[in-house]
Structures are given as C-alpha cells and as structure tokens.
C-alpha positions in Angstrom: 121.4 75.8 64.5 122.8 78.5 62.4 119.7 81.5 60.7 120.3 79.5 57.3 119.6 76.0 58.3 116.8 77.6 60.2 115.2 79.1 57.3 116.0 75.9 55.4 113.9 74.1 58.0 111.0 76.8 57.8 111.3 76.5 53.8 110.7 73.0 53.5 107.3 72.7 56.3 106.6 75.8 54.2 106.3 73.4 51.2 104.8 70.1 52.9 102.4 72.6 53.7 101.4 74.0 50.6 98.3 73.2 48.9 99.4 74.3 45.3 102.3 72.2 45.6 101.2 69.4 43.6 100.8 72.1 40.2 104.3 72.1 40.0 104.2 68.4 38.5 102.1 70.7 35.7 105.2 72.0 34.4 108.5 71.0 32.5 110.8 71.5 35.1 114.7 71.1 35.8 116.9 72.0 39.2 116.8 76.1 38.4 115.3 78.6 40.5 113.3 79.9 37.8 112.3 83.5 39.3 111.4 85.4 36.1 107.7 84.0 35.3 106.9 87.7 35.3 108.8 87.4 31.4 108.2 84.3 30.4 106.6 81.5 32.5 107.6 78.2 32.6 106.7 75.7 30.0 103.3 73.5 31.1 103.5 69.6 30.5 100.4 69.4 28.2 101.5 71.8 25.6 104.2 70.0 23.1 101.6 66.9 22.9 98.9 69.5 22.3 101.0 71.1 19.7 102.2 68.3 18.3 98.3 67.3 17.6 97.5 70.5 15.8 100.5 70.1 13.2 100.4 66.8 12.8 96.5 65.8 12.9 94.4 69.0 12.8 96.4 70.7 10.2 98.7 68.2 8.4 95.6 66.1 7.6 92.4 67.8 8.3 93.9 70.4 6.9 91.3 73.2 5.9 88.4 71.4 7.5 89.9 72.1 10.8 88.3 75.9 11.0 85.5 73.9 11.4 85.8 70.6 12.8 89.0 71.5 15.3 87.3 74.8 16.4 89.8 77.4 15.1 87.4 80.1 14.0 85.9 80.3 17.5 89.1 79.9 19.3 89.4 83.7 20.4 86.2 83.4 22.2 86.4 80.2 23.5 90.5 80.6 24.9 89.0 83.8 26.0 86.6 82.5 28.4 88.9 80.5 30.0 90.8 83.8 31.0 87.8 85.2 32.5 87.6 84.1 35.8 90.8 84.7 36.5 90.5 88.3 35.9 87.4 88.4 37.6 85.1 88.5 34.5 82.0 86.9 33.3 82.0 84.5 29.8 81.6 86.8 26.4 83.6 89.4 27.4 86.8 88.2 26.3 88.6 87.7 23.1 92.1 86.6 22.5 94.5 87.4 19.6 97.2 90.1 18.4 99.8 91.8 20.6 99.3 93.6 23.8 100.1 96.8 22.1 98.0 96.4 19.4 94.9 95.5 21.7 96.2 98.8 23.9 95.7 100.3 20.7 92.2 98.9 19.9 91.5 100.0 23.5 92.9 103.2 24.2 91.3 104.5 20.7 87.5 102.9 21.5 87.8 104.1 25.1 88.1 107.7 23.5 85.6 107.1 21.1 83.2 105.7 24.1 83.5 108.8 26.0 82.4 111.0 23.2 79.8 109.0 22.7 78.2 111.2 25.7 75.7 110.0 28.6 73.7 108.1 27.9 75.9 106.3 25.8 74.6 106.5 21.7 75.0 103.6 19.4 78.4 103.0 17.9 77.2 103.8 14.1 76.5 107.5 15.6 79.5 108.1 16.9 81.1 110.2 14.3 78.1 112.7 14.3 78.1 112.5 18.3 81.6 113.5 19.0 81.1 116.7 18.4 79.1 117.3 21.3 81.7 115.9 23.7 84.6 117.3 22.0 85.6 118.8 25.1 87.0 114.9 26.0 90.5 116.0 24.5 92.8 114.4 27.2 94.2 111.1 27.3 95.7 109.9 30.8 98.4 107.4 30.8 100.5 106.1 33.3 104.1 107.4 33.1 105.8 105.0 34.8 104.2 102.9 32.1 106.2 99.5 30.2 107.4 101.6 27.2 105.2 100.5 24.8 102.3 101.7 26.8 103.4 105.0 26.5 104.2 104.7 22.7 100.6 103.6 22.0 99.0 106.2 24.0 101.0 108.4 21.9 99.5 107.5 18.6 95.8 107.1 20.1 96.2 110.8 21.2 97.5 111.7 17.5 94.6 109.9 15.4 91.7 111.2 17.9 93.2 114.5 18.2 94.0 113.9 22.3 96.1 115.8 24.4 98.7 113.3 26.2 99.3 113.9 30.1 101.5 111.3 31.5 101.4 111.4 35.3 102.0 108.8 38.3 99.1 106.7 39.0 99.2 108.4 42.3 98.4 111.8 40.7 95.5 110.5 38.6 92.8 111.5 40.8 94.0 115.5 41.0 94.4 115.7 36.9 90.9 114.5 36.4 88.5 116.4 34.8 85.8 117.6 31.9 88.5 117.0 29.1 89.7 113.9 30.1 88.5 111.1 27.8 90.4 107.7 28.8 92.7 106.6 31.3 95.2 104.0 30.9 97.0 102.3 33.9 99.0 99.6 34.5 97.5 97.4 37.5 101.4 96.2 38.4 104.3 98.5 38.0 106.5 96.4 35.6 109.7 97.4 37.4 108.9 97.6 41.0 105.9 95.2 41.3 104.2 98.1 42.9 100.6 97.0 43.1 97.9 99.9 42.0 94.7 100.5 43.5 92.3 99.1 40.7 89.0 99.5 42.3 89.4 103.4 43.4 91.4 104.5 40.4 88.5 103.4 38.3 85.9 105.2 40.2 87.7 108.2 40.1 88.0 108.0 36.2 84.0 107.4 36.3 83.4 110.3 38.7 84.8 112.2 36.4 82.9 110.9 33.3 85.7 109.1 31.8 86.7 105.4 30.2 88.9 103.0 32.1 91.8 101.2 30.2 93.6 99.1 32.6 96.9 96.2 31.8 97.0 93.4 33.8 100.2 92.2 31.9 102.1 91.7 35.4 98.9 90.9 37.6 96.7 88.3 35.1 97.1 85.0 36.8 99.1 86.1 39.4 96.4 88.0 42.1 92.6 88.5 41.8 91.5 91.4 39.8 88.1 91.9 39.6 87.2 93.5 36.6 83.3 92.7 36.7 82.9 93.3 40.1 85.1 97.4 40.0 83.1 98.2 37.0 86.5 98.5 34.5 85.6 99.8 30.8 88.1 97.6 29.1 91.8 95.9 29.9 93.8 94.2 27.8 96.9 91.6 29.0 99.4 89.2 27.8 99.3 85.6 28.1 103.2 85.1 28.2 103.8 85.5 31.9 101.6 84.3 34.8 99.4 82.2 31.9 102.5 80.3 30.7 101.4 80.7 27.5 105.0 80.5 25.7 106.9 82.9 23.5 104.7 85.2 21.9 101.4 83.7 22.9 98.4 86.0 22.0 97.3 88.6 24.2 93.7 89.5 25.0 91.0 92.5 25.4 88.5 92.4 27.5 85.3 94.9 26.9 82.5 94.8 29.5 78.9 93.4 28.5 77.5 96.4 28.7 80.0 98.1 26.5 80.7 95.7 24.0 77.7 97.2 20.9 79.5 101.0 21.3 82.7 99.8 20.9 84.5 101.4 17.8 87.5 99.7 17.4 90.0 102.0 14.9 91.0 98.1 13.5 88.1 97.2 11.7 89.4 93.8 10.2 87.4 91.2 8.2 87.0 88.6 11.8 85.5 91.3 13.3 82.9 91.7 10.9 79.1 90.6 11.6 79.1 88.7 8.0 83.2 87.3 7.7 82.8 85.1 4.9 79.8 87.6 3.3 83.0 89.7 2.0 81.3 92.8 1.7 82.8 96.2 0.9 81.0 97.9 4.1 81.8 97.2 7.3 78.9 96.2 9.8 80.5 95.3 13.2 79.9 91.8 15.1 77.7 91.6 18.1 79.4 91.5 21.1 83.3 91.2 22.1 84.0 89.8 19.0 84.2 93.4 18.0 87.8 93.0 19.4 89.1 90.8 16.7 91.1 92.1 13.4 92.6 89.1 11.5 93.3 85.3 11.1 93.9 84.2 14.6 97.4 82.6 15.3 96.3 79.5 15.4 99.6 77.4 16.6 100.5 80.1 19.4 97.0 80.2 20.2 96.0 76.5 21.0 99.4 76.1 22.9 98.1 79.2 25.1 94.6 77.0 25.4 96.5 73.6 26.7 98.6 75.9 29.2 95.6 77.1 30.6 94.5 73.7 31.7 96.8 73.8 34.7 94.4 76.1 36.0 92.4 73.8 36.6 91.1 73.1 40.0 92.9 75.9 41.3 91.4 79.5 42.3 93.3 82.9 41.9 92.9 83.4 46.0 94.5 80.6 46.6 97.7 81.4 44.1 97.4 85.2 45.9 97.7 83.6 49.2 100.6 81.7 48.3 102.5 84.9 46.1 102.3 87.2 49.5 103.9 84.1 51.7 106.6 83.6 49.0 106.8 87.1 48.3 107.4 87.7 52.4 109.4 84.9 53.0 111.8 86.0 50.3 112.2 89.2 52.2 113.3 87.6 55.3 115.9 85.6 53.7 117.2 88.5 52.0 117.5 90.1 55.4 118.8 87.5 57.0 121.3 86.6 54.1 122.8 89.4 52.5 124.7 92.2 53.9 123.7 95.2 55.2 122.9 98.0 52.5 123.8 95.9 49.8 120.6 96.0 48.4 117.6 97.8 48.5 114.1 96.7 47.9 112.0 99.3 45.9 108.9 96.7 46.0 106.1 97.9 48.9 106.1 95.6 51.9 102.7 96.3 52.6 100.7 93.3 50.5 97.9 95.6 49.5 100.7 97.3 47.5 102.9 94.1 46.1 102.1 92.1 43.0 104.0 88.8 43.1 107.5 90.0 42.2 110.0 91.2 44.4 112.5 94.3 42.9 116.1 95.0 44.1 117.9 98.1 43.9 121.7 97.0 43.8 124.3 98.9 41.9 126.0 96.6 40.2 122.7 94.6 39.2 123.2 93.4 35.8 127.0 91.6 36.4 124.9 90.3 39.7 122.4 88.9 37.4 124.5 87.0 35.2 126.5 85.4 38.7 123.0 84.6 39.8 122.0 82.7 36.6 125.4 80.9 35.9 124.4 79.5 40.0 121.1 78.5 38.7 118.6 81.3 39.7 117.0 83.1 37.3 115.3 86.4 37.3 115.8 89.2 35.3 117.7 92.8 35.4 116.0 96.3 34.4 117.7 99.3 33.8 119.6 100.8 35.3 120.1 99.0 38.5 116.9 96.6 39.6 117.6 93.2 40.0 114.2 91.7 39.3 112.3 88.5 40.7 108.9 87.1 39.7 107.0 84.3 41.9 104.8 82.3 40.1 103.1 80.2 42.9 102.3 77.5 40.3 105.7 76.2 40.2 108.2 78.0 42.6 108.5 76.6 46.4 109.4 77.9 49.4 112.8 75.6 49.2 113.7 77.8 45.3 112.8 81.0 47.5 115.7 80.2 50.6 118.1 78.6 48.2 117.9 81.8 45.7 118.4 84.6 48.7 121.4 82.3 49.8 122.8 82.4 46.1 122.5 86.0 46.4 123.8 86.5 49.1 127.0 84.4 47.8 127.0 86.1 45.2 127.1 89.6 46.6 
C-alpha cells in the first residue's frame, strides 16, 4: 500500500472515530476543504431561518414592539452569556456589539484608566481626581507582532491618555515591565503563525507588576479553552466572525471581570450604556455592571444571526473541540511531510501543542499563486503577506478525510 492510501485509510478511522463528527450536519456545507474558518467560518444551518424570522415576523410586523417582546434591548447581554463559557467566564461579564477595534478601544483606554485608579482600586466617578497620584502609569504595552489594527488602536489609547507606546514581542513582556506601565495588550494567538501565547503567566506578570490585562482572543475564542475567570484576566475583547461562525461582520464582544465591571471608565460613553437609557438626561451616570461596555443601538440583524450560530455549540465542550484541533492540527503535519517535497515549505507554526492555536502556517515562496491553485482544486485557506500560506481548523466541521485530501492537493499543486 502506497504512504497516501495509508494515510487515506488512517483519515477515514480518524473520522468514524470522532465524536464531534456529527456537528458537521450543523453547517451549510458543499465538497470544499474549507481551511480558512480562522477568517470567516462556515455558515451554521439554523441561521437563514432565524434571519428570515427577524425580518419577516419580529421586524416586518411587530415592528417597534420587538425591543420588547423579541428581546432586542437585552440582546448584548443575553448573546453575551452564551460566549462565556467558552472563554472560560462566568454569566454578566460579557456584552456583545461594535467592532473588535472599537471594543480594543473601549478596553485599552479603561484598562489605563483602571490602573490609575491606584490600589485599592477607587470608584470610577473619582477617577479624574485620582490619576494624579498614579500618573507614573505612562506606558502602554502592546504586542508588536500584533493584527494591524491592534497596533493602530493602541496608538490612539496612548495619544488621548497621554501613554507612552512600547511595542515588544510577547516574549519580551515580562523584562519591559515595570512602575510606569499602565496596560498590556496581547493577542492570545499570533494571527499569522498560530503561535499560541502563554495566557495564564503573561497576565501574572502584568499583575506583579501592578498593571491591567487586555488580552484578544480573535484567533483562539471557540477554538481552544481560555480561561479568563480562572487566570484572573482584567478585560479581553474578541470577534465572533471566525471560530463562532457568526457571519460577515457579526458583532464582536468585551468582556470585563465582575470584580472590575463598577471602575470601568469606558472613553465611549453612549446613551445604551447609561444607568437611565430612555431617562435622556444630559449627565452621564454609568450602568451597573458589564453593560458599561455598550455605546449604541445594537445591530440587531447581525446580532441575532450571531445568537442562532451559537446554537451549534450546544452539547459540545471547548476541550473536546481542543482535543480534536491538536489531532487535526498534527495529522495535517504528517501529510504535509509525507506529501510534499523536501524544503518546499516551511512551517512557521510551533509543533509543540502548548504553543499551536488551531491553524497551521506555511512559509512557501511563491504562496499567494499557490493559494489561488489550491482554491481553484477546492481547498481553501488563506495567504498573508509576504509569503505564508495560511490554514485554519475549525473542528466543528473539518474532518480528518478534508485534512489528507488538502496536503495531497498541495502537494499537487507544488
């Protein structure tokens, strides 16, 4: 038996043997190898019916009276709960709505703002009068390997609360700590290499040194446990897009711990956000809790499709989907090896799985014409500049079979 009808063989007991195999009947699927979930997962079965109810019933004939009766207004909180455990969170800590930057924004601002509040931590309200004392907390950390837009909102937190930048490696976090840093911000998955970062010690060395944790879980969310109750992290923020299938432009969320949640000063003080909405005053008195996150009008039509995606979660835990992204993840690997010639590629992704997030990254030098041969052969994953070919397992819906078949494409390819 030739090494390709081997692995073919291994692939498919691979997949009698799954237990998450029977999700994939959750999703609107064709005969692709869809490997770029880490952009843009794949479409859940539930959604267009769900969609199709809002428009139709809740808003073409309810009309107004759906705020109410079809629970928009509390949608941030309620879609936000279902998040929750699968970033390791308690309920009430989660609200859902705006852009990942902009909640990067919210959170990179009100995790500056949180470490001038001092030890012990003041109320919110005295903020202004407080900072002062900790003005020394001039330094915000980011990660400068960071998604680009990351690194532009860091940017312009630093400019409005009169922060220093310092854009190091996540690596070198630990050694620039210090008195004048105020807030960290880290990415828990490098976007490019699926480098996993250490979550849990990076965030006890930003406490040790008496700074706020800002963590995005953009490329982990759905896809790996995270733990955010359980290491202690300040605030995170994440989109809903990839691993949560929420479709094109779905809302992303923020996430402020319990404890947290009544310092919070968020620099986007909208009108949802206020403890009286409708009482249309012309002072500002925050909301109790993580509503404090919210700005605006929710996006209601985005938003419920996000909340009938997240039903395919159900009945399914994150370790199980973790156990299944490190086999796939692995598996891949050896069918690269096996498949493709020597040196052709290179892959820049860790092998150790305490290091991996669920995507594998390959260094090849002609990687975007390779990209476009791989999707015209049906499998899709994505190219990043200049020269990664990039592949995302979501264990929801991709198989052992789509993992063989897509190295073997490659390797045709190639």
């Amino acid at each position: 038996m030739s090494e390709s009808s081997e692995l073919a063989v291994r692939a498919a007991k691979l997949d009698a043997g799954d237990g998450l195999a029977g999700v994939r009947s959750r999703f609107v699927l064709d005969d692709v190898v869809y490997l770029d979930g880490n952009s843009l997962g794949a479409l859940p079965a539930a959604v267009p019916g769900r969609v199709e109810d809002v428009v139709r019933r809740q808003w073409g004939e309810l009309r107004i009276r759906s705020w109410d009766e079809s629970g928009w207004w509390t949608a941030p909180e309620r879609i936000g709960d279902l998040i929750a455990p699968l970033v390791g969170a308690a309920a009430g800590q989660i609200v859902v709505g705006d852009s990942t930057s902009v909640n990067v924004f919210k959170a990179l601002v009100g995790a500056v703002r949180l470490a001038r509040l001092g030890e012990p931590v003041a109320s919110a309200a005295s903020a202004a009068s407080t900072a002062s004392v900790a003005s020394g907390r001039d330094e915000i950390v980011v990660d400068a390997t960071t998604f680009p837009t990351d690194g532009y909102m860091a940017e312009s937190a630093a400019r409005l609360t009169g922060c220093t930048l310092r854009p190091v490696t996540p690596a070198e976090v630990p050694g620039v700590l210090g008195e004048r840093t105020a807030a960290v911000l880290l990415n828990h998955v490098d976007y490019r290499s699926g480098r996993l970062h250490d979550l849990p010690g990076l965030t006890a060395a930003v406490h040790a040194a008496g700074a706020v944790a800002v963590w995005d879980l953009c490329h982990s969310a759905g896809a790996l446990p995270v733990g955010l109750d359980e290491h202690g992290v300040d605030l995170a923020v994440g989109c809903t897009y990839k691993y949560l299938n929420g479709g094109p432009g779905s809302p992303a969320y923020l996430y402020v711990r319990a404890d947290l949640q009544d310092h919070f000063d968020s620099p986007l003080p909208g009108w949802n956000s206020h403890a009286e909405p409708f009482g249309m005053r012309s002072d500002y008195e925050p909301a109790t809790g993580a509503l404090r996150g919210r700005v605006g009008t929710p996006d209601i039509l985005s938003m419920l499709a996000l909340e009938a995606a997240l039903e395919v979660w159900d009945g399914v835990s994150i370790e199980a989907v973790r156990a299944k992204s490190l086999a796939l993840t692995d598996f891949f690997l050896e069918c690269v090896a096996a498949y493709v010639p020597s040196g052709r590629v290179e892959s820049v992704t860790p092998v150790a799985h305490g290091e991996r997030g669920s995507q594998i990254a390959l260094r090849c030098d002609d990687a975007g014409d390779v990209m476009k041969r791989l999707i015209e052969r049906g499998v899709v994953g994505d190219f990043r500049r200049p020269d990664v070919l990039r592949f995302g397992f979501t264990p929801l819906y991709v198989g052992f079979g789509d993992v063989e078949r897509a190295a073997r494409v490659l390797a045709d390819v190639l």
